[in-house]
GULOPA-63313 format. One record per residue (C-alpha): residue in three letters; residue number from 1; x, y, z. Coordinates in Angstrom, 2 decimals, padded with zeros to 5 digits, always signed. Example, Ala and Ser with C-alpha at 12.3 -4.5 7.8 and 13.67 -1.06 7.14 Angstrom:
# residues 2
@residu ala&num 1&px +012.30&py -004.50&pz +007.80
@residu ser&num 2&px +013.67&py -001.06&pz +007.14
END
This chain:
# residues 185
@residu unk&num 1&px +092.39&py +129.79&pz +134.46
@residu unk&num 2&px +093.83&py +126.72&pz +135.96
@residu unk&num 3&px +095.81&py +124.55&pz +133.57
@residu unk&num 4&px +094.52&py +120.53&pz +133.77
@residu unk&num 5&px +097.47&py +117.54&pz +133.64
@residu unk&num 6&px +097.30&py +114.55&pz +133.16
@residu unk&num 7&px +098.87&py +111.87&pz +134.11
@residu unk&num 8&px +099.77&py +108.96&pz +131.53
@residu unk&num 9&px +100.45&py +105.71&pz +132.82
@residu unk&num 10&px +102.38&py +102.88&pz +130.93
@residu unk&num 11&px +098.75&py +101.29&pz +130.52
@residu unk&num 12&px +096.82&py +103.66&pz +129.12
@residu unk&num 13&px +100.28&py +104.98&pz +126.75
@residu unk&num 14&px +099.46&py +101.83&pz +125.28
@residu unk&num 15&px +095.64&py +101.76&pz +125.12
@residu unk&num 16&px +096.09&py +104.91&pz +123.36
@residu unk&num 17&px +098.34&py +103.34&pz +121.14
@residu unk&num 18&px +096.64&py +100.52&pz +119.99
@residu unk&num 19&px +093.27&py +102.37&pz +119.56
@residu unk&num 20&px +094.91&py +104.62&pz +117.13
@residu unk&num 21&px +096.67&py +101.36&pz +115.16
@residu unk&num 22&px +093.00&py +100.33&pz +114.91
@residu unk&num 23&px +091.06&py +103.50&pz +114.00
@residu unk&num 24&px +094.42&py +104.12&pz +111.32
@residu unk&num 25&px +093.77&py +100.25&pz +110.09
@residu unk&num 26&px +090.57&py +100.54&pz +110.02
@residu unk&num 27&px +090.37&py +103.51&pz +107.52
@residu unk&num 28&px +093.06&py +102.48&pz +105.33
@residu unk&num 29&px +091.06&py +099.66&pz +104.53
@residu unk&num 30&px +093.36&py +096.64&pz +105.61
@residu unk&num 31&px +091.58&py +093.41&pz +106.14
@residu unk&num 32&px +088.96&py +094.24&pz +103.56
@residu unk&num 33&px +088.90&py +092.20&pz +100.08
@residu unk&num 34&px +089.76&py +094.26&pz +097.21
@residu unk&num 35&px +087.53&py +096.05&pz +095.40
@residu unk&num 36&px +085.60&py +093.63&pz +093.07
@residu unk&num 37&px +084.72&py +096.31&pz +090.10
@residu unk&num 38&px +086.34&py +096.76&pz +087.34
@residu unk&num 39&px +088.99&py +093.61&pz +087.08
@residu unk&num 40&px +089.93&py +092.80&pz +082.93
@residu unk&num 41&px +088.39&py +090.29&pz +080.90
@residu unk&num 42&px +091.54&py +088.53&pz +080.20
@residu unk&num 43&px +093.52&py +085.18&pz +080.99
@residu unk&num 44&px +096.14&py +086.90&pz +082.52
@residu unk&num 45&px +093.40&py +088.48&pz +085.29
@residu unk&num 46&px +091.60&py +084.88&pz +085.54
@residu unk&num 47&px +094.69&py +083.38&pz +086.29
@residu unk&num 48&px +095.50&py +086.32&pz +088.46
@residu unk&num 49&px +092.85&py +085.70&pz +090.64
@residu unk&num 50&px +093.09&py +082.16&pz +090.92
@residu unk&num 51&px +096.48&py +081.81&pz +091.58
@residu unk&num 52&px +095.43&py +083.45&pz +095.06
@residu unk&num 53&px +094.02&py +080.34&pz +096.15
@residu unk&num 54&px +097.17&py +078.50&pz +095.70
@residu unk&num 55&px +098.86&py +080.47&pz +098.73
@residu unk&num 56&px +099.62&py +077.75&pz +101.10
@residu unk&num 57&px +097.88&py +080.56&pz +103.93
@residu unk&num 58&px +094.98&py +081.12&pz +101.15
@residu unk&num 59&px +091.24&py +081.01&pz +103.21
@residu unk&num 60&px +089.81&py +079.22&pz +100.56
@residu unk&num 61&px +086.33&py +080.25&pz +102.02
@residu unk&num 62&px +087.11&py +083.95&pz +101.74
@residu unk&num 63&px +088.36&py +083.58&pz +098.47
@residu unk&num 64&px +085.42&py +081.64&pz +097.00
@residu unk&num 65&px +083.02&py +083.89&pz +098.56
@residu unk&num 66&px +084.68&py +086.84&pz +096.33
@residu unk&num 67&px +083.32&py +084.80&pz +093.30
@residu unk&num 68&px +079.62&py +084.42&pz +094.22
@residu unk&num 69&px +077.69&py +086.27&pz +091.85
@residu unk&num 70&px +074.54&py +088.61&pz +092.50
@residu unk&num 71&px +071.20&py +089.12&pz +090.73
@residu unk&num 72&px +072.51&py +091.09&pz +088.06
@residu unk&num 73&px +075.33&py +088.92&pz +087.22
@residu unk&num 74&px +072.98&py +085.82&pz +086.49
@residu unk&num 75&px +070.99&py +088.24&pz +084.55
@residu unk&num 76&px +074.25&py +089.45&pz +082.22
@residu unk&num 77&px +075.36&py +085.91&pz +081.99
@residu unk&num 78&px +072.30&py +083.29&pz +081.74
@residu unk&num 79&px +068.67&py +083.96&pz +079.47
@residu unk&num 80&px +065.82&py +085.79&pz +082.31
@residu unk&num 81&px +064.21&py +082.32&pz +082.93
@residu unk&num 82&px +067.75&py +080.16&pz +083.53
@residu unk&num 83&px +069.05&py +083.03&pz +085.40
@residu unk&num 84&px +066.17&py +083.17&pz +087.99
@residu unk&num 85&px +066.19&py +079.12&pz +088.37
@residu unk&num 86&px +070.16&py +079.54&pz +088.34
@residu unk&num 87&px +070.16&py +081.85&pz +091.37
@residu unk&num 88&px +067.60&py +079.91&pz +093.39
@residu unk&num 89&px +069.64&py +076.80&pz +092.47
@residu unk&num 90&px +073.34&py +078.12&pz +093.82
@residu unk&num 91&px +071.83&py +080.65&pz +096.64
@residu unk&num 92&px +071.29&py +077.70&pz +099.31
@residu unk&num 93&px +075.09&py +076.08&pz +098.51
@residu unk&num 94&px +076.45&py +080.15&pz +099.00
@residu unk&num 95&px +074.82&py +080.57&pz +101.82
@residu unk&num 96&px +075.63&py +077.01&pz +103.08
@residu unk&num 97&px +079.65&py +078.05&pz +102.86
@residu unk&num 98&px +079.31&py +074.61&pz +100.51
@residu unk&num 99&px +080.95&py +076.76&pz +097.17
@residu unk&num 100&px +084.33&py +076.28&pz +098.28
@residu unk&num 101&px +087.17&py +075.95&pz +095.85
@residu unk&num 102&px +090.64&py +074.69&pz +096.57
@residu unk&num 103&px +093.43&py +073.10&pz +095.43
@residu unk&num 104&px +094.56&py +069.70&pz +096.94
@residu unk&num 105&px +098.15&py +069.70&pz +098.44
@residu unk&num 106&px +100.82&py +069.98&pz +095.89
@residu unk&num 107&px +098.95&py +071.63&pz +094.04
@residu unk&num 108&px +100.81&py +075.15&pz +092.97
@residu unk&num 109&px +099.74&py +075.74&pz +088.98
@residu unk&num 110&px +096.60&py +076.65&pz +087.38
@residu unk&num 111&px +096.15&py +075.21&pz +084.29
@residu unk&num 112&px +093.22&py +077.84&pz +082.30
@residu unk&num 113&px +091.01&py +077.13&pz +079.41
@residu unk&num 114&px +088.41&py +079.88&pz +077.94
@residu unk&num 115&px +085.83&py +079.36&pz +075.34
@residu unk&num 116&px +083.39&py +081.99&pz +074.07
@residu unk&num 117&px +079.79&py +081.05&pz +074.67
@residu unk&num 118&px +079.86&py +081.15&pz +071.04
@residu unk&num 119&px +082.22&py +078.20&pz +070.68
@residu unk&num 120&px +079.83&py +076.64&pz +073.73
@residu unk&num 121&px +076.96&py +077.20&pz +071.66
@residu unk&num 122&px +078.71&py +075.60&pz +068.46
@residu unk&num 123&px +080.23&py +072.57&pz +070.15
@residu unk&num 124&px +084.44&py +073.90&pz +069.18
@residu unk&num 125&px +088.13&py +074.07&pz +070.13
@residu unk&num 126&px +088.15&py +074.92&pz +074.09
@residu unk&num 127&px +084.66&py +073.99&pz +074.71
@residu unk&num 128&px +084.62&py +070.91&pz +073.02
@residu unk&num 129&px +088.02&py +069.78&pz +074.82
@residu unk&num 130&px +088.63&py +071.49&pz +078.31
@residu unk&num 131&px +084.78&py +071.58&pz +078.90
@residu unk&num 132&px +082.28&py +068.96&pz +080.73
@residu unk&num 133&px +079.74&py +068.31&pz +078.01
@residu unk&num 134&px +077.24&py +068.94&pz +080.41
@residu unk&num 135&px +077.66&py +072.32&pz +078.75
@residu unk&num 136&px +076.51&py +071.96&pz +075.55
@residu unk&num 137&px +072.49&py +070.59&pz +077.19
@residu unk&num 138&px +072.53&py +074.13&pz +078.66
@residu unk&num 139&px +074.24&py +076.43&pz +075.34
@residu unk&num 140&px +071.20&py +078.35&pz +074.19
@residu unk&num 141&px +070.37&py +079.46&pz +078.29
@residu unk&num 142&px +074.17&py +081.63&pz +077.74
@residu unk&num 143&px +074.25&py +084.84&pz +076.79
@residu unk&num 144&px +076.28&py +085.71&pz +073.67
@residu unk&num 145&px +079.29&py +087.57&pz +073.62
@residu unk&num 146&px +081.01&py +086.17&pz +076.79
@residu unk&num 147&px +083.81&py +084.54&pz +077.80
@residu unk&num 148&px +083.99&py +081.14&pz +080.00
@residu unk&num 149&px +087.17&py +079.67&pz +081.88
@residu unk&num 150&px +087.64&py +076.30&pz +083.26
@residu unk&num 151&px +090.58&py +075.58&pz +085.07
@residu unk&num 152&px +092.61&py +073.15&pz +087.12
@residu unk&num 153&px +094.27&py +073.09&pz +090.24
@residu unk&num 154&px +097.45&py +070.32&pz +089.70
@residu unk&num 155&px +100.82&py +069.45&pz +090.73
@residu unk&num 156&px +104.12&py +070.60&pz +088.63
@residu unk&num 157&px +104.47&py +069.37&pz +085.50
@residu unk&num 158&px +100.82&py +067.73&pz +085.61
@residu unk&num 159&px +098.78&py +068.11&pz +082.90
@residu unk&num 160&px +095.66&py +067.65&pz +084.89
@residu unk&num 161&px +094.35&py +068.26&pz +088.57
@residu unk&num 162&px +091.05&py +069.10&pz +090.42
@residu unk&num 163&px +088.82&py +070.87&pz +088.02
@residu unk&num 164&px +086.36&py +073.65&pz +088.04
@residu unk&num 165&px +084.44&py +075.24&pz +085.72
@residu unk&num 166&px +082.30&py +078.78&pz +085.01
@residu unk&num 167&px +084.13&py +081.03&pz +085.59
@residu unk&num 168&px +083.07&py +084.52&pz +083.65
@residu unk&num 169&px +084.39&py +088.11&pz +084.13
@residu unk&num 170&px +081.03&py +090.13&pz +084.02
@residu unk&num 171&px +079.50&py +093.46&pz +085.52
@residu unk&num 172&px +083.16&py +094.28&pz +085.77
@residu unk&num 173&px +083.83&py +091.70&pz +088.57
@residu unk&num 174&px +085.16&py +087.58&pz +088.51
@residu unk&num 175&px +082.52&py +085.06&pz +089.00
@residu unk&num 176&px +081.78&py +081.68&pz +088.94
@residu unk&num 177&px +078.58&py +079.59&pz +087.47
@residu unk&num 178&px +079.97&py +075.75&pz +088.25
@residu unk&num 179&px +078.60&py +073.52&pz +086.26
@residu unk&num 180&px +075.33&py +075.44&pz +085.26
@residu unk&num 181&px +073.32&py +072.35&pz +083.42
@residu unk&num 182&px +072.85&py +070.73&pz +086.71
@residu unk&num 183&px +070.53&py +073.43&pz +086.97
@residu unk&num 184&px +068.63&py +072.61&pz +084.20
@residu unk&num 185&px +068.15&py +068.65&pz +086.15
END
């Protein structure tokens, strides 16, 4: 039996190299988004997850796109009907890359409000203050038992910025509904 040698050169040390860096980066799961399941229904997880988008190196594109929902999160949030014309409303500005949310320089706090859909529904506290009042025309197409944010991006010390609105932990995962009754238009 006659033994086989090879040869390295400096070039193909490093080929070698880098295709294990890739095939080792690549199955750790670096440069993927974190897994969307399963993130807490609480203002300390909303805030959480928008503070990401105040990085100064934040892809506000990537980020966004982490918040579109699917079928079965219009279904959990909105009535059958709203939730079908909901979907077909937002689907063309997703897939447009128009549902972008960021902050405007200087911006570096999130100011959070939540409301129940209850307190939507009833016209109260949050809703009634931190809430567009295009809200209350579409109440009865919510779900009960949920839990809406709106936020703003602003400067230190401000006590408002760029606002957003409809955001909703369901199926286990952050989305966002912006501002649903122009659905209803």
């Amino acid at each position: 039996m006659t033994a086989v040698r090879f040869r390295l050169t400096t070039t193909s040390s490093i080929i070698i190299l880098l295709l294990l860096y890739v095939v080792t980066f690549l199955s750790s799961g670096c440069g993927k988004p974190p897994p969307a399941a399963n993130q807490p229904d609480t203002a300390e997880a909303a805030k959480a997850v928008l503070s990401e988008f105040l990085n100064p190196n934040a892809d506000h594109a990537v980020l966004s796109k982490r918040l579109r929902p699917n079928k079965e999160d219009y279904l959990a949030v909105f009535e059958p009907e709203f939730a079908r014309t909901a979907e077909a409303t937002y689907t063309p500005s997703w897939d447009g890359g128009q549902m972008v949310i960021a902050p405007k320089r200087g911006q570096t706090q999130v100011l959070l409000y939540r409301a129940t859909t209850e307190d939507i529904k009833k016209w109260t506290g949050n809703a009634s203050q931190h809430f567009p009042g295009g809200y209350q025309r579409v109440a009865s197409k919510f779900k009960d038992g949920l839990t809406i944010y709106s936020f703003e991006f602003a400067e230190p010390g401000a006590t408002q910025g760029v606002a957003f609105d409809g955001l909703v932990n369901v199926n286990g995962s952050w989305r966002i509904f912006p501002k649903p009754w122009r659905v209803a238009e």
